[in-house]
N, C-alpha and C positions, 0 to 999 in steps of 0.2 A: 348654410353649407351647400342648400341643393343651386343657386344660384351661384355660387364660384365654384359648385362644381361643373355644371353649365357651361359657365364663362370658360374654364383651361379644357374642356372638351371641345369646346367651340373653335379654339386657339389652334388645339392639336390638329383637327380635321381641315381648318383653313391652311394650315400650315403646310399639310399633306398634299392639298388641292392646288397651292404654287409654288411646290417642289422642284418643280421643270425650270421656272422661270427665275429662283433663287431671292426671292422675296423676301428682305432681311426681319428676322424675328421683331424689332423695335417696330416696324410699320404695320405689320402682320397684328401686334400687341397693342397700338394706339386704334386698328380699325375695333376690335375687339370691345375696348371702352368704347370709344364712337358709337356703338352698334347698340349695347347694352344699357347707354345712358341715355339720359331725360330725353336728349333732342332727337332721336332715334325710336328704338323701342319703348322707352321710359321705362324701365325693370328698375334702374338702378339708378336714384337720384342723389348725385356726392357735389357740396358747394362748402368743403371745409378747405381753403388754400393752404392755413395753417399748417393742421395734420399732414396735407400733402407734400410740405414744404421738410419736416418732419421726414418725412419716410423717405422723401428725397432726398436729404442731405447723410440719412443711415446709405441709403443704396450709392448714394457717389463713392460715401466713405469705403465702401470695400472696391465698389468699381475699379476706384484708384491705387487702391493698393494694390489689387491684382493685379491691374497692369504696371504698374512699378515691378512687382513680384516677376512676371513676366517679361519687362527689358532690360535685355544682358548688357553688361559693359561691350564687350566685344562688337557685337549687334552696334551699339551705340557710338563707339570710337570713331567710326569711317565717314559718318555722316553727322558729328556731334554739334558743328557749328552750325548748319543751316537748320536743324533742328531746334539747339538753342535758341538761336534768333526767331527762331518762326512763334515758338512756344512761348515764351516772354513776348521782347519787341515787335515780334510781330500782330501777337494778341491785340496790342493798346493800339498800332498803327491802323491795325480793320477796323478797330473801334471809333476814332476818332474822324476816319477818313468817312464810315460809314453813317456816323451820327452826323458831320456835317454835311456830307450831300443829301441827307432825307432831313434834314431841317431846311435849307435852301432848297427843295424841292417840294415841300410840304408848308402845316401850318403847326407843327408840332417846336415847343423849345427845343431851344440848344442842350438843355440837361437831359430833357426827356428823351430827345434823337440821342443823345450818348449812351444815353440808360440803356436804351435796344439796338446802338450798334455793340454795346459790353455783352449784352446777351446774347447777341449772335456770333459772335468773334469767335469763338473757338470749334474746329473741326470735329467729327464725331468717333469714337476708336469702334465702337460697338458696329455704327453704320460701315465704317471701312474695311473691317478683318471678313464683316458678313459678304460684303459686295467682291473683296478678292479673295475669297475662301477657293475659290472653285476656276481661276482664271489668271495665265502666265503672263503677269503685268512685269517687265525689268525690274531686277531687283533692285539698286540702288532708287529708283524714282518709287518702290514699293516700300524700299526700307524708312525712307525721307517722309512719306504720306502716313503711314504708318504709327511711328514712334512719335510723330510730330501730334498726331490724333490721341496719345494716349499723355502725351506732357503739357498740351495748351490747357487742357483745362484747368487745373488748379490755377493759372494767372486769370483764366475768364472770370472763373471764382469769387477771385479776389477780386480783379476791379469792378464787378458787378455790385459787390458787397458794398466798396468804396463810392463811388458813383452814388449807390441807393443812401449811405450817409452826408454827403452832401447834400442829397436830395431833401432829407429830415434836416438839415442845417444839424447835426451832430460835430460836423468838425468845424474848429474852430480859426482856423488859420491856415494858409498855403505851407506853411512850413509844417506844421502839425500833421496835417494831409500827408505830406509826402514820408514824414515819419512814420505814421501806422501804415501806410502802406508798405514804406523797407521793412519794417518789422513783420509784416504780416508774411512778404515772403522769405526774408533772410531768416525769423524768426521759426517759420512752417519749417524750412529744410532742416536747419540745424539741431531742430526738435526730434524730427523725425529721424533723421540719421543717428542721432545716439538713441531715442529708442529700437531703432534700429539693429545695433550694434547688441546695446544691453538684452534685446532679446535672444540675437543668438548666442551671447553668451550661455544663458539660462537654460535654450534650448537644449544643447547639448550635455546641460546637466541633468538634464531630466530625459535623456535620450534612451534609458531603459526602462521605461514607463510605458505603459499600455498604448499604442498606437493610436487608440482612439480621442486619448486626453488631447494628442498632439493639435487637433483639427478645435479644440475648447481653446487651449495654447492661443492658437492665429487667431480666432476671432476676439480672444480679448486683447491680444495687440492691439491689433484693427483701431478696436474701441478706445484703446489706451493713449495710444500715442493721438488719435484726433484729439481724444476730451482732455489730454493735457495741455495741445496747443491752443484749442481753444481756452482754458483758462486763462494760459500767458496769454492771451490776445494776438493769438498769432493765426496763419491759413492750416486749419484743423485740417484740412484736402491735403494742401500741400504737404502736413507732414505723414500723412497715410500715407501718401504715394512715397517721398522720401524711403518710410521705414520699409517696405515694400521691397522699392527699390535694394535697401540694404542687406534683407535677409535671402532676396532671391537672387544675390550674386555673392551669398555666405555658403561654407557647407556648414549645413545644416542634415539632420537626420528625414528619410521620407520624404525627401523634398519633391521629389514626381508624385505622390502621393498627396502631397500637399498644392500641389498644381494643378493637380486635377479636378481637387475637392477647389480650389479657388476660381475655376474653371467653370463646375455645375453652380456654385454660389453668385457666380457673375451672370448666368443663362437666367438661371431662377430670379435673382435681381431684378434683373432686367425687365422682363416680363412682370414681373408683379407692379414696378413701378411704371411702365410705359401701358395698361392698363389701369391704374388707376389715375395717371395723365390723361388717358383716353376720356375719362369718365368725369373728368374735371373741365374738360374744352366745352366748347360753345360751336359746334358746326352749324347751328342758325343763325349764327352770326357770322358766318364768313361772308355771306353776299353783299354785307357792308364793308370787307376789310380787305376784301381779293384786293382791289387795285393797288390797294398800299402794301399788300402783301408779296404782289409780284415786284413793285418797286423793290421793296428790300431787296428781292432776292437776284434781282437784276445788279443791282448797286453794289452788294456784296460777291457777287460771280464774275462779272465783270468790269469791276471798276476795283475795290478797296481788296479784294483776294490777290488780284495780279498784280497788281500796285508792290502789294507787301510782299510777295513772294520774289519778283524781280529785285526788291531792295536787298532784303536779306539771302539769297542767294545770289547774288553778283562774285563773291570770290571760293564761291563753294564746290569746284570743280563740277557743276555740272552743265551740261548743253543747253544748249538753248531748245530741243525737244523735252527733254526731261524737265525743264523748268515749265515750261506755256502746259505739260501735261500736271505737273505740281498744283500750278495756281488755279487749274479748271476744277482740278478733284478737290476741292476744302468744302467734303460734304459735309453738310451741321447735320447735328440729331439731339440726341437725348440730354446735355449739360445743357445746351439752350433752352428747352423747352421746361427742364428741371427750374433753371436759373429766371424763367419766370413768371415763376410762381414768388420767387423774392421780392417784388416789387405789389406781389399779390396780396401777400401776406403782412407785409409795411405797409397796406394803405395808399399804396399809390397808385395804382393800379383800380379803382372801384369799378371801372365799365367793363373791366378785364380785355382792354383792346391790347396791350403788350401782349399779352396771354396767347391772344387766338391771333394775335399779329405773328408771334414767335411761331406757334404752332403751325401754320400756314406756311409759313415761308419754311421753316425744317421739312415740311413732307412735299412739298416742291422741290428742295435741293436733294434729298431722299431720291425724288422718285425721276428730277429731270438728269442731276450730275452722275446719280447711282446707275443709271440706264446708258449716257453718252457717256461716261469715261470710258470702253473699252470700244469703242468705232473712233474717239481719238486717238485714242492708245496704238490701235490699230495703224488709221492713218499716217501717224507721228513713228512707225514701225517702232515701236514700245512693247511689244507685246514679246514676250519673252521665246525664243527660237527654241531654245531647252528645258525641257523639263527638271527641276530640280530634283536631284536624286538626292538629296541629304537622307540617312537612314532616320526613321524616325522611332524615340526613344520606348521604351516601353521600361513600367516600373516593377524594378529590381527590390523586390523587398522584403527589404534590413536596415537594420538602425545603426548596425557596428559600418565603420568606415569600411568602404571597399574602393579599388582600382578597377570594377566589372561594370559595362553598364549590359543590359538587354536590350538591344534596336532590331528593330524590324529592317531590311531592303526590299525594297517592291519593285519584281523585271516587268516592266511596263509594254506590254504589248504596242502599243501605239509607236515606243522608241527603239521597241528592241526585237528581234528575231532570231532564230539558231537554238541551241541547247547546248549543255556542257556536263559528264559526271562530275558530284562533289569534287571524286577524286582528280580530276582535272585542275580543282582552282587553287590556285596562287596565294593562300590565306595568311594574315598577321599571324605571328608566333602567340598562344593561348589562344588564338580565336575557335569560337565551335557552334558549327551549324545545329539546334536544340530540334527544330521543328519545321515543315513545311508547308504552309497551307496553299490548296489548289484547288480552287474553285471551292472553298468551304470541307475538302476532302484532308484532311490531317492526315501527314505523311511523317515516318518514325524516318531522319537521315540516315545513310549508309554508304561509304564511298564508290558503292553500284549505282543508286540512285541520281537518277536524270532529272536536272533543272530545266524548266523551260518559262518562257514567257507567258506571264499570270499570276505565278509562284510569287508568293510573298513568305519567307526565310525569317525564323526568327533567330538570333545570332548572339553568344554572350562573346562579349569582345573585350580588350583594355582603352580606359575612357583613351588614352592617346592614340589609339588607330582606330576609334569611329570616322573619324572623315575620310582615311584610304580604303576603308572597308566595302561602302558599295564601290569605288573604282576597279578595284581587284577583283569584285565579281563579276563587271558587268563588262570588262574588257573581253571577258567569254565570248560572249554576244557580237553578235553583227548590229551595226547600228542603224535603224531606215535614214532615209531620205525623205526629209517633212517639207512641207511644203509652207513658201513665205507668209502667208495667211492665217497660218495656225493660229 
């Protein structure tokens, strides 16, 4: 206990210590094990791939469904093809493209180069949301990087799975092959969507129950819908995200509630398992494996990312900036480095050079794509000129149906100038100013009371006029004049 308690003190304080620089938790959590494990301090000596393989495939499981849980249809419509393509076709084309150029450039098999181009094939949601948390990247080229990061994985998943059965000679035939693999993903979604479904049915039978059960509720979904696909032999992943996907575009009771908590469960995840990744690597073995390490990550940044991204977006309405910035950002992280430990735990892997090969090359693409996407962004004038004023939600909570949501609007100093009384603004019919906070000073509204830039308004509104709601406030305001740089 006093050694992990240690370790997340250690986490916290580092964490605290490259706050400025925005250092995303998965890397900050991999130095951590690094640091604590054998080839390091030697505290903490872990060589079970198994077990890890184990904890990793629990933490994908909710990963994915959160972020299913997490992508709207709406959100999804605008950009649905280049996504699709990128998340499927595009996964197997990195992979294929990528295994054969590092087998023609190396001395490694045709299977085995496939094996770790399947592993690295998929971009990272956890490293992407972290890296533009804090930075006005265009939205369409943010929304395409994005969603695309939270849906390739479950195909990486699967053909990694697929691949490593070949590898065992498990399958029996090209035709068979290509069966369990339809199955594995027609199978995964279609599982998943009626568990999906079936749950929110349920949910809202059980919607006048202690709020607490609700949060028992999701994680035995979670569990449910993976451990039934994987019975029928189908992508246990794929259908978490599916059912995910289903209920967070259901009404559902407490569903911001439920967002939230899927939210800490994802942070907490993450960290547990990108520390015990940590503590699983081999960093005295990298001085054998850089060179082929940088290969990878050359081969896959440069050659088999932009390759695939120009194929599948050729009719997807976007530019030719937005696309060359697309193919740079497919930063890998946490599925690849999870994904192998698969080949670890099968046996294929004994010298663990996939391993610390994987490893290597994610905190490269982490630390070189994670840092140059926004000076290309920049240069490529991507960098978003306005600040998104979307109000952002806060949870309203009741179980019984409502038409109210509670959003915050924030008058952002940097965009905005001037002041206005309440009584001055132009507000949706039900709308009502609840609360003012300014500077941390809690202000009771009253239609004497002066708005000014800082102020962040908390507001109960009708869900239909959230979007004209900060407009109507913030036409108050005088707008500055930003400069092209921002």
């Amino acid at each position: 206990m006093l050694i992990i308690a240690m370790i997340l003190l250690a986490l916290v304080l580092l964490a605290s210590a490259f706050r400025k620089v925005n250092v995303p938790v998965i890397i900050l959590s991999l130095m951590i094990g690094l640091i604590f494990g054998s080839d390091v301090l030697n505290i903490i000596y872990f060589d079970d791939a198994f077990f890890a393989k184990e904890v990793a495939n629990l933490a994908l499981m909710f990963v994915l469904f959160i972020g299913g849980f997490g992508t709207k249809k709406q959100t999804f419509k605008p950009v649905l093809r280049p996504v699709v393509l990128l998340a499927t076709a595009g996964v197997v084309t990195t992979a294929l493209i990528t295994g054969i150029v590092f087998h023609l450039l190396t001395d490694w098999s045709f299977l085995r180069s496939l094996l770790l181009g399947s592993i690295i094939s998929s971009t990272d949601a956890a490293a992407m949301y972290a890296i533009f948390r804090n930075r006005p990247i265009e939205a369409k080229t943010r929304t395409v990087l994005e969603l695309e990061s939270v849906a390739n994985d479950p195909m990486a998943i699967v053909l990694t799975t697929f691949v490593i059965s070949l590898s065992l000679g498990k399958t029996t035939s090209t035709l068979m092959a290509i069966l369990a693999f339809s199955w594995q993903m027609v199978g995964g979604v279609a599982i998943g969507v009626l568990v999906g479904y079936v749950a929110v049915y349920f949910f809202n039978k059980i919607r006048e129950s202690d709020t607490d059960y609700f949060f028992v509720y999701l994680i035995a979904i979670v569990m449910f819908s993976y451990g039934v696909a994987d019975l029928a032999k189908a992508s246990g992943m794929l259908a978490a995200f599916s059912a995910g996907f289903v209920m967070g575009n259901s009404k559902i009771p407490f569903k911001k509630g439920l967002l939230s908590f899927n939210d800490t469960l994802s942070f907490i995840t993450n960290v547990g398992l990108f520390i015990l990744l940590g503590l699983l690597a081999s960093p005295g073995s990298f001085p054998k494996i850089w060179g082929k390490g940088v290969l990878v990550f050359l081969i896959i940044t440069f050659i088999s990312r932009p390759i695939t991204v120009f194929i599948y977006t050729a009719k997807a309405g976007l530019t030719l900036k937005q696309r060359i910035l697309i193919a740079f950002a497919g930063i890998r992280g946490s599925v690849p480095i999870v994904l192998a430990t698969y080949p670890l735990a099968a046996g294929l892997d004994p010298d663990r050079e996939i391993f610390n090969l994987v490893f290597f090359t994610v905190t490269l693409s982490i630390i070189g794509q994670g840092t140059g996407i926004f000076a290309l962004a920049k240069k490529l004038d991507l960098l978003s000129k306005v600040k998104n004023i979307a109000p952002r939600l806060v949870e309203l909570v009741t179980v019984q149906d409502t038409n109210y949501e509670i959003v915050e609007v924030h008058i952002d100093e940097e965009y905005y100038d001037g002041s206005c009384l309440i009584s001055e603004l132009t507000l949706p019919t039900g709308t009502l100013i609840v609360l003012i906070n300014r500077e941390g000073e809690l202000i009771t509204p009253s239609g004497k009371v002066e708005i000014v830039p800082k102020d962040i308004l908390t507001v109960l509104v009708e869900k239909q006029n959230i979007e004209m709601l900060p407009v109507e406030i913030l036409k108050s305001f005088v707008r500055k004049k930003i400069k092209k740089d921002v």
